[in-house]
PAZAVO-594795 format. One record per residue (C-alpha): x, y, z; chain; residue in three letters. Coordinates in nm, 2 decimals, m for minus. Example, Ala and Ser with C-alpha at 12.3 -4.5 7.8 and 13.67 -1.06 7.14 Angstrom:
# PAZAVO-594795
((1.23,m0.45,0.78),'A','ALA')
((1.37,m0.11,0.71),'A','SER')
# end
This chain:
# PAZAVO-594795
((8.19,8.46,7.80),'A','UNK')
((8.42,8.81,7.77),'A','UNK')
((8.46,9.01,8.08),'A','UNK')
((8.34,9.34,8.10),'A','UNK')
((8.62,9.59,8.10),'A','UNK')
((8.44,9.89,8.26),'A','UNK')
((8.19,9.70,8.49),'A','UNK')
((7.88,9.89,8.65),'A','UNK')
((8.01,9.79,9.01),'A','UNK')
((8.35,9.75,9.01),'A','UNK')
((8.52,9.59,9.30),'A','UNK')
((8.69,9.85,9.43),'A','UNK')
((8.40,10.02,9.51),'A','UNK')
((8.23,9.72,9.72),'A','UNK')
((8.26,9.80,10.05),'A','UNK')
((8.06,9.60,10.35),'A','UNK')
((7.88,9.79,10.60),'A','UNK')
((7.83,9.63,10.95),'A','UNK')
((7.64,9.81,11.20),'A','UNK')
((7.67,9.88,11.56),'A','UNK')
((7.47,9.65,11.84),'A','UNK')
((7.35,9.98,11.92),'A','UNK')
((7.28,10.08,11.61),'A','UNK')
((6.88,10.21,11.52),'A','UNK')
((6.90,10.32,11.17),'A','UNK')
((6.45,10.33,11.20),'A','UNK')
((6.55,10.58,11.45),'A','UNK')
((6.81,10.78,11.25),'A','UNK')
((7.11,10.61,11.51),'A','UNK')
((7.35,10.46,11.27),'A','UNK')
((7.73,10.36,11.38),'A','UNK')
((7.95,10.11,11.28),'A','UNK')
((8.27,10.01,11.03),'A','UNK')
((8.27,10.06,10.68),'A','UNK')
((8.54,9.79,10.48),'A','UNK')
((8.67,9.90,10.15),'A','UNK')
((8.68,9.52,10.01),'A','UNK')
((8.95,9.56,9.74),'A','UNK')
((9.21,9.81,9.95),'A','UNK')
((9.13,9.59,10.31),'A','UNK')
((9.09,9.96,10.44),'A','UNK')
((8.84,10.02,10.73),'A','UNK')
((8.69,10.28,10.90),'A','UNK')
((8.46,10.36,11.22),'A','UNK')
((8.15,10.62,11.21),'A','UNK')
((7.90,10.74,11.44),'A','UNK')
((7.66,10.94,11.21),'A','UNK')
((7.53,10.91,10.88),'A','UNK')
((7.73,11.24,10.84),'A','UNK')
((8.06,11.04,10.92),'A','UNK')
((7.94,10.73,10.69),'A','UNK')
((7.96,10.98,10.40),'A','UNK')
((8.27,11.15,10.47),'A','UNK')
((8.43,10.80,10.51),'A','UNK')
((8.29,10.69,10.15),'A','UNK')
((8.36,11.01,9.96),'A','UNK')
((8.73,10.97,10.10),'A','UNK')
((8.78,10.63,10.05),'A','UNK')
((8.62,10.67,9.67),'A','UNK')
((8.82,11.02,9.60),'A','UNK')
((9.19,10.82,9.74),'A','UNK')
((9.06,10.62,9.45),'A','UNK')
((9.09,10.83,9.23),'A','UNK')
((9.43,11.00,9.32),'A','UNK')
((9.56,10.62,9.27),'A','UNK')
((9.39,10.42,9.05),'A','UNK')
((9.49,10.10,9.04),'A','UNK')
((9.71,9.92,8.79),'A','UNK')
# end
């Protein structure tokens, strides 16, 4: 078996998403932390709006330092 080099989903863009008690995505009321599992990094967000911002930073901090 050879490992793939340049892997479809690499891990350090696997994050886990754990929602809010409160949370009622059916009702468009998301809120919770996302978990960048390769960095360790976390962040909390109240909207889907501040879901995305925390992804596209996470995934463009990335790409200032890729890793080794």
């Amino acid at each position: 078996m050879t490992l793939d080099r340049d892997p479809l989903h690499p891990a350090a863009r696997q994050f886990v998403l754990k929602l809010d008690r409160r949370a009622e995505p059916g009702r468009g009321e998301i809120s919770g932390r996302l978990e960048n599992l390769a960095s360790g990094r976390a962040c909390e967000f109240r909207d889907m709006a501040s879901l995305l911002q925390a992804l596209a930073r996470e995934l463009a901090d990335q790409q200032k330092s890729p890793p080794a």
